[in-house]
C-alpha positions as a Markdown table, in Angstrom:
| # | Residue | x | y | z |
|---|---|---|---|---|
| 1 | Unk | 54.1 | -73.4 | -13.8 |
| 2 | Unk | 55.0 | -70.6 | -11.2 |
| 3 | Unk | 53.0 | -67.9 | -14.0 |
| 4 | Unk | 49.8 | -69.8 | -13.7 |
| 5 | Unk | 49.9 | -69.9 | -9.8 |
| 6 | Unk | 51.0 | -66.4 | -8.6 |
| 7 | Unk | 47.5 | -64.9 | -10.3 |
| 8 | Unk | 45.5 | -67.2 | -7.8 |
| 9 | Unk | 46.8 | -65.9 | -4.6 |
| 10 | Unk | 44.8 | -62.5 | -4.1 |
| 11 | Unk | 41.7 | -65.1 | -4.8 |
| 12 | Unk | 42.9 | -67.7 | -2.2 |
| 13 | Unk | 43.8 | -64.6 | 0.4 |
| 14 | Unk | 40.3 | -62.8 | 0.2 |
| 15 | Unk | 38.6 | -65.7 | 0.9 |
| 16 | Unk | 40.1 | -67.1 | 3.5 |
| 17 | Unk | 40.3 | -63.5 | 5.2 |
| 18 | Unk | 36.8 | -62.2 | 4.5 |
| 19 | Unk | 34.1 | -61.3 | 7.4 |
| 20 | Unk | 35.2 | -60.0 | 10.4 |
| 21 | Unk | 37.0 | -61.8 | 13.7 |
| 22 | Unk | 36.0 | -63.9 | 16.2 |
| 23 | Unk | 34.0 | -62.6 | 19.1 |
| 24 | Unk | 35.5 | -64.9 | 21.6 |
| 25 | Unk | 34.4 | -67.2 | 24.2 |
| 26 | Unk | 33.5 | -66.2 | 28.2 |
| 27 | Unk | 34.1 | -68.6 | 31.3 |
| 28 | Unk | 32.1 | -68.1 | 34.7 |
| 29 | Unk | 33.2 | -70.0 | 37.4 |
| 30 | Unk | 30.0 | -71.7 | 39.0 |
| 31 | Unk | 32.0 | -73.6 | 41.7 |
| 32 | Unk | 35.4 | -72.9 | 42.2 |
| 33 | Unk | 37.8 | -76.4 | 42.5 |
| 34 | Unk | 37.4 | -77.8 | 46.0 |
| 35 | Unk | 40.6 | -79.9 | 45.4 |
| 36 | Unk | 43.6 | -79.4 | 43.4 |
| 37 | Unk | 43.5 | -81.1 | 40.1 |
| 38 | Unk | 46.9 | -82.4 | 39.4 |
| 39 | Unk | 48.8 | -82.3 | 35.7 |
| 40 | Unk | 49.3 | -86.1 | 36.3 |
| 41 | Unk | 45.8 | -86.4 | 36.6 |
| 42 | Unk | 43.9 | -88.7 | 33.9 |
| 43 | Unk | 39.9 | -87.7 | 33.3 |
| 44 | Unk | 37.0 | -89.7 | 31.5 |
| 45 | Unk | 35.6 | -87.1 | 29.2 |
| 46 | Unk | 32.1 | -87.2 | 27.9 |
| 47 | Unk | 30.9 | -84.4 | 25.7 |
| 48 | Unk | 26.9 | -84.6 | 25.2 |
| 49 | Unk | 24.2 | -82.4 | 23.9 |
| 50 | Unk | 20.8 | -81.3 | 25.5 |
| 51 | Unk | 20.8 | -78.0 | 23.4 |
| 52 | Unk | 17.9 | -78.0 | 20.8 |
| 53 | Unk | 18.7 | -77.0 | 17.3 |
| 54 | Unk | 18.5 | -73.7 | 16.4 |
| 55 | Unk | 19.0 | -71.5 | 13.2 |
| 56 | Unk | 19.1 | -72.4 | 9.4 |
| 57 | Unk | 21.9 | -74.5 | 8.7 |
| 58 | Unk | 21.3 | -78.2 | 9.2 |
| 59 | Unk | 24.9 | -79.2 | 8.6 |
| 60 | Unk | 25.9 | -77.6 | 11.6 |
| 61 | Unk | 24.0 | -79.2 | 14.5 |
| 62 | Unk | 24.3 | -79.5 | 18.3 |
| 63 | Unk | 25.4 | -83.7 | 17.4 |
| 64 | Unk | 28.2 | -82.5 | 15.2 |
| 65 | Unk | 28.9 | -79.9 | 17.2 |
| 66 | Unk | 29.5 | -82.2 | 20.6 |
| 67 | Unk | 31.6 | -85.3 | 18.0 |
| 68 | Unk | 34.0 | -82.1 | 16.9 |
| 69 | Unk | 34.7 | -81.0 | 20.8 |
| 70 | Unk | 34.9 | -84.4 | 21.6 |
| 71 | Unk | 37.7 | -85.3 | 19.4 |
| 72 | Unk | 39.8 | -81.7 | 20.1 |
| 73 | Unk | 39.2 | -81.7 | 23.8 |
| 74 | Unk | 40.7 | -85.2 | 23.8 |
| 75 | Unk | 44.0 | -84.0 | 22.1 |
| 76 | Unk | 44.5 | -80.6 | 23.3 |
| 77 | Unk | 43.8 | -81.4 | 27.4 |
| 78 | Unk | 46.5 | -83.5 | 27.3 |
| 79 | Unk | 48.9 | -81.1 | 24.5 |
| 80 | Unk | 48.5 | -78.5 | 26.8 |
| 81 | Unk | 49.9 | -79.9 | 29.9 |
| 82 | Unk | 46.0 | -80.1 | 31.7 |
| 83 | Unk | 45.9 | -83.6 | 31.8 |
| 84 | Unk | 48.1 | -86.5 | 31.6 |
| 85 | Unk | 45.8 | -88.6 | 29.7 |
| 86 | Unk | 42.2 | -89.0 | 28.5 |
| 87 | Unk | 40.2 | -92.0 | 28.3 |
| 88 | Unk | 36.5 | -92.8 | 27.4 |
| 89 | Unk | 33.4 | -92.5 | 29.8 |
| 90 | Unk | 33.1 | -95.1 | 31.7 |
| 91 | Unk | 36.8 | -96.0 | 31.9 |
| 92 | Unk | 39.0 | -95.8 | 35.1 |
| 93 | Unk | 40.3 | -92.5 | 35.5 |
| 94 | Unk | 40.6 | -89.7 | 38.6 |
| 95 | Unk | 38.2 | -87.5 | 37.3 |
| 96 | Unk | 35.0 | -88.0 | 35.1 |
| 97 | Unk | 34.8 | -84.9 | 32.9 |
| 98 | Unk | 31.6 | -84.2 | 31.4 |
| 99 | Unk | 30.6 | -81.4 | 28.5 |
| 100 | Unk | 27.4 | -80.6 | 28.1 |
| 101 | Unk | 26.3 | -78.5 | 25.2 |
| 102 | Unk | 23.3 | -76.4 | 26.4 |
| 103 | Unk | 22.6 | -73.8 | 23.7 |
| 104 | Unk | 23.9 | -73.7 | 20.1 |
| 105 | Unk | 22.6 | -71.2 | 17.4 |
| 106 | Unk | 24.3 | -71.1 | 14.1 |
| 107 | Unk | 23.0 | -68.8 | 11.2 |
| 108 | Unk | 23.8 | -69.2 | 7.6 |
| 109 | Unk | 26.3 | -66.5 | 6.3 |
| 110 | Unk | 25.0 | -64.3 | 3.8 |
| 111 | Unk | 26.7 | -64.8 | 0.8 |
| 112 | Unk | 26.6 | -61.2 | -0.3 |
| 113 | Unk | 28.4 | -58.5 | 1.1 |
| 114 | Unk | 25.4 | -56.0 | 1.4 |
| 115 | Unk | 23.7 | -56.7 | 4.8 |
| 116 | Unk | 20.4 | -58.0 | 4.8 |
| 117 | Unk | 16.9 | -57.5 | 6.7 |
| 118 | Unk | 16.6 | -61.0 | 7.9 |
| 119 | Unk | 20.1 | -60.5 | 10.4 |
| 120 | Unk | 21.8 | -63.3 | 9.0 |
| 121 | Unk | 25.4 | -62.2 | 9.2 |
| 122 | Unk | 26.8 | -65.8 | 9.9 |
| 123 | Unk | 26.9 | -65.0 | 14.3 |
| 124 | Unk | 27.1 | -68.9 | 15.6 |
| 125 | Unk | 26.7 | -68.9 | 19.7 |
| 126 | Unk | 27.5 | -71.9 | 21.7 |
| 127 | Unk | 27.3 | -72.8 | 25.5 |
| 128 | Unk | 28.3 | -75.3 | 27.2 |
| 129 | Unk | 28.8 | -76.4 | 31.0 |
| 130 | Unk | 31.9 | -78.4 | 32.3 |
| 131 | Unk | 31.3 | -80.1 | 35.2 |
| 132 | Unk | 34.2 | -82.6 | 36.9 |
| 133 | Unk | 34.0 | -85.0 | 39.2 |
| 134 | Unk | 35.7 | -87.1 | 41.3 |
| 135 | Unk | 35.5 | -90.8 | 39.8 |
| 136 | Unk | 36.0 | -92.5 | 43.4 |
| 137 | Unk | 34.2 | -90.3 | 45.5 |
| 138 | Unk | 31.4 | -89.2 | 42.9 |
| 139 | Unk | 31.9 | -85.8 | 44.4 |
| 140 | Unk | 31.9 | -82.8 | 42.6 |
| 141 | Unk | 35.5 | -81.0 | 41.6 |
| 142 | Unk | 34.5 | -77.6 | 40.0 |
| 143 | Unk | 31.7 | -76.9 | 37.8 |
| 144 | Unk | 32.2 | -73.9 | 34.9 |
| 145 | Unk | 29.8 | -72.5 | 32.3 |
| 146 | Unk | 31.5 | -71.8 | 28.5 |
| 147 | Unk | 30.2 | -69.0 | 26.1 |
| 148 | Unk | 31.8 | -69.2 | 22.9 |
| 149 | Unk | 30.0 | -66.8 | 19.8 |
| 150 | Unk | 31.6 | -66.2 | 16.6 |
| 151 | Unk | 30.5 | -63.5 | 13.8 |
| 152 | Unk | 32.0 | -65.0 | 10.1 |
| 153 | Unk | 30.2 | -62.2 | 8.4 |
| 154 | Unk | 30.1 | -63.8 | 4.6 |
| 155 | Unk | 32.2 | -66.4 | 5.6 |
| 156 | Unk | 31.2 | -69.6 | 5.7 |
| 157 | Unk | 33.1 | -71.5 | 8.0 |
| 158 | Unk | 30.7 | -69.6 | 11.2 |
| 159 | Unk | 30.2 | -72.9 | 13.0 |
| 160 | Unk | 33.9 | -74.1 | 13.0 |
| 161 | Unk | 35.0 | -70.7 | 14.6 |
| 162 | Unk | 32.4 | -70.9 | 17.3 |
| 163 | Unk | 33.7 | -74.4 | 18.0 |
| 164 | Unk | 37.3 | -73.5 | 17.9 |
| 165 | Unk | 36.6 | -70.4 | 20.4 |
| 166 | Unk | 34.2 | -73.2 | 22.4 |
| 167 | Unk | 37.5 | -75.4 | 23.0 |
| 168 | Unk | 40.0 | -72.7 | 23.8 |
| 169 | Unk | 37.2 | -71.2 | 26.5 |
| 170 | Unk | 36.9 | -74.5 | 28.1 |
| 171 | Unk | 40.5 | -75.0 | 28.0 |
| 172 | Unk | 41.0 | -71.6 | 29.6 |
| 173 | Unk | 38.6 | -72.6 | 32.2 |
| 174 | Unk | 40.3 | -75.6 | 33.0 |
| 175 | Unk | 43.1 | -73.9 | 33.9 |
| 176 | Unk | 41.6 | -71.2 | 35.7 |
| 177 | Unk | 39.8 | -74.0 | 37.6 |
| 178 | Unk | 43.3 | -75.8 | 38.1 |
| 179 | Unk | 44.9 | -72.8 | 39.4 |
| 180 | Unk | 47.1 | -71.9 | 36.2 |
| 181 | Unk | 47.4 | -68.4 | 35.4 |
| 182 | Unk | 44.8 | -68.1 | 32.0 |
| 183 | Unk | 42.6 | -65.3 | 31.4 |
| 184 | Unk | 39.0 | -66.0 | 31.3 |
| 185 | Unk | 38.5 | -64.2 | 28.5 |
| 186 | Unk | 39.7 | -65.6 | 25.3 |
| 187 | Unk | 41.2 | -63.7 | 22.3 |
């Protein structure tokens, strides 16, 4: 059994490590946190989409895009130590968080490895601004801007890379916003 399986790793390796790494995402600060926002803290998180499709791959689209950061955000704000807990908009909580996907580009990867005229060298670009509020007050908490692009050159998972370097950008924001000690600028 062992004989049959050892020949398949070189295939299983070059494709998962084909094109080249991810770009990264960028944070910029458009109001800094007027109040400190506690660990304990719970948050309302809505994630929505005003971004207009573009590029050639309709399985990736702005909707899917906003359901996928949904569901990590909810997880990994709390796993991280951000937030105590997250709950659903609308639901009582000490800060409404609100995501708002603004831009989103995803190209098709080439399947080839020879570069072609048309550009398509699998570059997905994201942005999205994060904007928390106080629930009681209704006032304004800190409001931050997300830039998350990712090049998959031939590979094929472009769109999950730029939404993986989406999440840790906003994470890393949140902290900078909270007054932990993250970079900005996400490897």
């Amino acid at each position: 059994m062992m004989k049959k399986l050892i020949p398949l790793f070189p295939i299983v390796f070059t494709l998962t490590n084909c094109g080249p790494a991810p770009i990264g995402s960028e944070v910029a600060i458009q109001q800094p946190a007027v109040q400190a926002i506690a660990s304990d803290a719970t948050a309302a998180l809505d994630v929505v989409n005003t971004a207009p499709f573009v590029g050639d791959d309709w399985a990736y689209r702005p909707e899917e895009a906003a359901v996928y950061l949904r569901r990590r955000l909810y997880f990994e704000l709390v796993e991280s130590g951000h937030l105590k807990r997250i709950v659903d908009p609308g639901e009582a909580a000490d800060l409404n968080m609100t995501v708002t996907i603004t831009a989103f580009e995803h190209e098709t990867p080439s399947v080839s490895t020879e570069l072609h005229e048309e550009g398509k060298d699998g570059r997905s670009e994201m942005l999205t601004e994060v904007v928390l509020t106080d629930q009681e007050s209704g006032t304004s908490v800190t409001k931050y801007l997300v830039s998350a692009e990712y090049v998959a050159g031939d590979n094929p998972i472009a769109a999950e890379g730029m939404l993986d370097e989406a999440v840790k950008g906003i994470l890393g924001g949140f902290g900078q916003v909270a007054g932990a000690n993250v970079s900005l600028l996400t490897e």
